[in-house]
N, C-alpha and C positions, 0 to 999 in steps of 0.2 A: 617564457617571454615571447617568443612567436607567435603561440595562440593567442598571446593578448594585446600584441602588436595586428596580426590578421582579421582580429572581432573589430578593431577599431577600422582599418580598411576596406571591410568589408561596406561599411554604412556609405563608402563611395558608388556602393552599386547600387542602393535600394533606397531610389525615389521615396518621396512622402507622395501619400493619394492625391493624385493633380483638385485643380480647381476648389481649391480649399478659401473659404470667404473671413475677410480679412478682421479681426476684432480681436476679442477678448470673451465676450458674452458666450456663456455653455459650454463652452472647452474647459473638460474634466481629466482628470490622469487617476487612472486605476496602478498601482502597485503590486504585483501578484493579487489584482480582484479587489483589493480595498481602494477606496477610494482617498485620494488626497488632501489637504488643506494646505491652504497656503497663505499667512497672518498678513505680510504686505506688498506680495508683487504676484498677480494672476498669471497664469499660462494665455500669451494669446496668439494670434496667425499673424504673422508678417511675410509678406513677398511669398504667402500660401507655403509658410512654414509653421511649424507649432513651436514655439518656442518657452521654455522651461525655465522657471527660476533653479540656476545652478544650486546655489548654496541648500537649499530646502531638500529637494531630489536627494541629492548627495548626500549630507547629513541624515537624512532618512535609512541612507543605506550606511551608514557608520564609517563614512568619511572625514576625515581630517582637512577643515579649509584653511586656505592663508591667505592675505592677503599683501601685497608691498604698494603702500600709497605711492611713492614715489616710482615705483617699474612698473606702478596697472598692474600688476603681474597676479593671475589666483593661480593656488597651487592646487591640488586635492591626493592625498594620500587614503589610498580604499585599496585594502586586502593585498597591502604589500608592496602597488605597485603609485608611482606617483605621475599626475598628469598636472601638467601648467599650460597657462597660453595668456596673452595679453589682450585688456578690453580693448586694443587698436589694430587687434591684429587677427587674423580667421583660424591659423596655424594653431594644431592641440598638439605639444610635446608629450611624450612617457619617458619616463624612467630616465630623466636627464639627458637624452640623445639632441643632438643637433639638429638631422632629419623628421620635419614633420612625421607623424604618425597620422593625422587628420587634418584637413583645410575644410573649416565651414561654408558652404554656400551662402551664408547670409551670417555675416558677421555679428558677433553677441551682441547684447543691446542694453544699456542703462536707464534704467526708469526710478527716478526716487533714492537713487543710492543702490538697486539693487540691480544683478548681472543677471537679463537673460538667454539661454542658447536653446541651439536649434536642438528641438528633442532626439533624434536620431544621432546628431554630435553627442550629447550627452549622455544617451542610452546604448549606444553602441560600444563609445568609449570605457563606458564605466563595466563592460562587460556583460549587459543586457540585452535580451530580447523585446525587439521593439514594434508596436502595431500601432494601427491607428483605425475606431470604427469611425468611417465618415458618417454612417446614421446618426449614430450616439455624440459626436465629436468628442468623442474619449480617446487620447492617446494612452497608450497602455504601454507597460513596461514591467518585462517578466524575469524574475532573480529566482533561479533556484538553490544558489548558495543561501540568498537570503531566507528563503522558505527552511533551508536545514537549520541556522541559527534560529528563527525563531519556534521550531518545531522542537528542537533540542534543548533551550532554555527552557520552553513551556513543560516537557515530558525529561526530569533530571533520571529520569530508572529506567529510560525506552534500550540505554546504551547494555545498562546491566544484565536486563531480560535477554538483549540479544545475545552476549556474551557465552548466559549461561545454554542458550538455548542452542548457540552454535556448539559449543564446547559438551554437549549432552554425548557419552557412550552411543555405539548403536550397538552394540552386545549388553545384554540385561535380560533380567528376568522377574514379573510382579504377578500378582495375585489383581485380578478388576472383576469389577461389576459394573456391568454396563445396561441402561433402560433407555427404552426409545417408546415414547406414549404419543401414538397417529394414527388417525382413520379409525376411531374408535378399539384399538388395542392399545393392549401394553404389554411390551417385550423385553425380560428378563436374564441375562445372561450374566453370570459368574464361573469365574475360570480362570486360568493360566494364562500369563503371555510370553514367547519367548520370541529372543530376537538376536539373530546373529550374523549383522552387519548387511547381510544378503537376502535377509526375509525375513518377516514379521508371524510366527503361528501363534493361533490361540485355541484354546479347546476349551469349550465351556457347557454348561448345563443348561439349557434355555426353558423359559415357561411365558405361555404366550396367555394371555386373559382376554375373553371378552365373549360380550352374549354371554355373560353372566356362566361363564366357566373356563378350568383356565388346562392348558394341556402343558405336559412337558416332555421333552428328549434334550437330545445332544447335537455341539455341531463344531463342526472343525474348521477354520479358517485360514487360509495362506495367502499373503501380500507380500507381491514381490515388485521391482520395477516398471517389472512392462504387463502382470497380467494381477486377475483376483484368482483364487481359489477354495471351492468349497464344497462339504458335503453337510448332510444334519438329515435326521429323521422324524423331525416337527412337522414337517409337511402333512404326510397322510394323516396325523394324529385330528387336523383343524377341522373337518368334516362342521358346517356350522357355526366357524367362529372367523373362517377366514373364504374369500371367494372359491366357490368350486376349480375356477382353474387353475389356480395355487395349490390345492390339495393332489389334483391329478398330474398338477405339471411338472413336481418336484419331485420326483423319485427319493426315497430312505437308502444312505446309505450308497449312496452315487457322488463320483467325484464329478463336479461341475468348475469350468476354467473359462472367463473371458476375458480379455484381452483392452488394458484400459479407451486405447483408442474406437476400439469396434464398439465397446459397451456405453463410452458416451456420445460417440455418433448415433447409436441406437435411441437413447433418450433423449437428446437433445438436439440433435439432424447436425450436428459438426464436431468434428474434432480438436476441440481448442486444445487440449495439452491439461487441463483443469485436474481430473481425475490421477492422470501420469504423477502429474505435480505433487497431488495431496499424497499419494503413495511413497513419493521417492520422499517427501517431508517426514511423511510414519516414520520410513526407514533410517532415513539417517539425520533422524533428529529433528529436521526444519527447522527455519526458522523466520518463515513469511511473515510471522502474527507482529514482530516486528520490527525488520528490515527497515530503515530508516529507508534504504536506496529502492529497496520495493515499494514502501509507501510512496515517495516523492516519484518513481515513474509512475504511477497510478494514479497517482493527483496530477502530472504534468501531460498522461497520453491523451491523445486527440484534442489538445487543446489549441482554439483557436487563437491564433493571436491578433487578428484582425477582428474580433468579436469580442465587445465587453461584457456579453450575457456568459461567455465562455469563461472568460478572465473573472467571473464575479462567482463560477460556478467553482473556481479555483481555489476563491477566499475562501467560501463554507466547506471545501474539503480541508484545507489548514487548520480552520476553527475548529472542525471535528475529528480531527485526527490527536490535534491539543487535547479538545475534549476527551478524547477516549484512551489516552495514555497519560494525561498529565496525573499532578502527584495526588488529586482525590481519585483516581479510577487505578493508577499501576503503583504495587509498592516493590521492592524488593530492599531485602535486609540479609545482611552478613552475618549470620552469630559465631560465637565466640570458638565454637566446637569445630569450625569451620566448613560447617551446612550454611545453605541459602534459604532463605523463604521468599514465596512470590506472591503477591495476588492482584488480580486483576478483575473489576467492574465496569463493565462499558454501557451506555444505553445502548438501548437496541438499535434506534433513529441512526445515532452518530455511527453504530459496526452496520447498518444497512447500509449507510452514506458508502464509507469506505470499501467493503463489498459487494455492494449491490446486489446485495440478497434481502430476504425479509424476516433479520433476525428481530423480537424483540427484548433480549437480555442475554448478557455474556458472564459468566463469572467462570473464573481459572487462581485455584492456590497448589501453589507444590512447595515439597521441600526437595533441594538437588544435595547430593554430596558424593565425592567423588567422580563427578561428572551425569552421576545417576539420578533421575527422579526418586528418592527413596517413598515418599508419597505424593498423592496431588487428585485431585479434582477439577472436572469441568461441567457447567451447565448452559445449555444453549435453550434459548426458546425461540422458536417462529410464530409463523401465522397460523401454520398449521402443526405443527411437530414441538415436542418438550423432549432433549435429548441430556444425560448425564452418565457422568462417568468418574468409578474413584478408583484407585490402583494404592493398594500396600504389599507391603515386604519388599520393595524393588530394589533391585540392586545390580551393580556390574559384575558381568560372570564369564568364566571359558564355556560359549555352549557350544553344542554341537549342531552340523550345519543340518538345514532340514530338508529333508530326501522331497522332491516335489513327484504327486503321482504320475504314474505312468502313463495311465488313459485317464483324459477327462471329456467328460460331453462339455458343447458348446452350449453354453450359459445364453447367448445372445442370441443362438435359433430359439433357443427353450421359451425366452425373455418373448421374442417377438410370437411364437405360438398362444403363451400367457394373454400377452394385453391384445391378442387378434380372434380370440376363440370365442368373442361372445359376437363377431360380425355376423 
């Protein structure tokens, strides 16, 4: 009740952009980035305020109006909490109190039958973030509750998938095969995975193709929190098929260890946490793909709210977030035996949108049971890369923990001798 007693006092301190020219004409209202309509009372400026048809606004946001012909009096009921005030009077009451909660600088206005108020009274009160571009004359009005409702009704299995995907064991053990086709190869691993809450091993058999010949070995890998680790003896085998400094710069049979912060400052000049992330996801399950609260910070970071190019950049993440989770792209089903099934189709457009990468197709089905993947698939494609991966016999197990090496060379000197030895 405070925070929404203080959102609403808050709009005492924050001006509308001065010298606002006085009409009706081209004053738009964006909605988290969509744009408005309004059947018969327009938003226009008065006294270089933007004033808002109440009833319209509100109702948009699944408000309850009322009105008392004889008190003037509108009421509005929105997520619980109720706001009234009188067309004769500036005072915006909540939740029945006596003490204003808000006094309008430019009292509501009747035109036609219909109330309008000062957009910042109305957006403020109602629990919203409020801008206004003076280029655009677009007053904007940002709801992230609202963005959950309508993210959630569009995508009815987004809750499901999280569910299972939080609720995933991190002790288990499967059978994968994993190929990655770029740069003219294509690379073949099959093997074991195990995983025991504290580290992810895999040991598989690799065979690398290209230049019309294909070599194979072995290679061992350990993902932990904070570092990678690996050895394999495919390396010298490439002689031909892979850059000469790749053949020389990977020693057989050598534990190599970097450290995720060092390895993506090395590829990408900063340390965003990206890498850390994806790891600590392997480990214990993740469940970014989708985090309703992850999505909606990531559609709602850096946005401007003084800007409608920003606020419209907003909508087409909403759209495509719909798009990429709603019920043609994500299924989940309960059967009977009390396993899950999942699948999931995203265009690539709408999974680039929301990660800004350049994927162009997603597909992911598993089946969970006992909190286990017992099977599952995933396919990725880029611009440049085709990545896929399938995992059978998984299941949840007592493993045992896995002893990390004793010495390993640094990966990232290695890394930086590699991509620096043709200067």
């Amino acid at each position: 009740m405070k925070k929404f007693i203080s959102a609403i006092l808050t709009a005492l301190m924050l001006p509308l952009a001065p010298a606002l020219a006085e009409g009706g004409e081209g004053v738009s209202v964006l909605l988290n980035g969509a744009p408005m309509t309004f059947a018969d009372a327009e938003p226009k400026i008065v006294d270089g305020r933007v004033m808002l048809p109440f009833r319209s606004v509100l109702e948009r946001l699944g408000a309850d109006i009322g009105y008392n012909n004889a008190s003037r009096e509108v009421t509005a009921v929105l997520r619980g909490h109720t706001l009234s005030f009188s067309l004769d009077a500036p005072q915006i009451y909540a939740d029945g109190s006596k003490t204003p909660a808000y006094v309008m600088d430019v009292p509501p206005l009747v035109e036609d039958g219909r109330t309008l108020v000062p957009l910042r009274a109305l957006g403020e009160a109602a629990g919203l973030t409020v801008g206004w571009d003076n280029n655009r004359r677009a007053a904007l009005l940002t709801d992230k509750a609202a963005a959950r409702t309508e993210i959630e009704r569009a995508c009815p299995a987004l809750n499901d998938l999280l569910t299972l995907l939080r609720t995933s064991v991190g002790v288990y053990s499967h059978d994968e095969t994993l190929r990655v086709e770029a740069a003219g190869l294509t690379i073949t691993a099959e093997g074991s995975v195990d995983a025991d809450g504290e580290t992810r091993r895999a040991e598989a058999a690799v065979t690398v193709e290209g230049a019309g010949r294909a070599e194979s070995g072995s290679a061992e890998v350990i993902v932990t929190r904070e570092s990678l680790y690996f050895k394999t003896d495919i390396f010298p085998r490439l002689a031909g098929i892979a850059p000469a400094a790749w053949v020389s710069g990977v020693a057989a049979d050598t534990w190599y260890r970097a450290d995720w912060g060092e390895l993506e400052e090395m590829l990408s000049g900063a340390d965003g946490g990206t890498l850390r992330a994806a790891a600590i996801d392997l480990i214990d399950g993740g469940d970014d793909l989708a985090s309703l609260e992850g999505l909606l910070s990531g559609l709602f970071d850096g946005l401007d709210t003084d800007s409608a190019a920003s606020a419209e950049e907003l909508a087409r993440g909403i759209a495509a977030a719909k798009q990429a989770f709603g019920p043609d792209a994500l299924g989940v089903s309960h059967r009977p035996d009390g396993s899950d099934e999942v699948w999931l189709n995203a265009d690539g457009d709408v999974i680039s949108y929301l990660t800004e990468g350049r994927w162009t197709s997603l597909s992911y089905g598993a089946t969970y049971s006992g909190g286990a993947a017992v099977t599952g698939r995933i396919a990725i494609k880029t611009a440049d890369a085709a990545i896929s991966s399938e995992i059978r016999q998984g299941r949840a197990l007592f493993a045992e923990k896995t002893l990390l090496p004793d010495e390993a060379v640094n990966f990232v000197d290695t890394l930086y001798t590699i991509l620096h030895s043709g200067e």
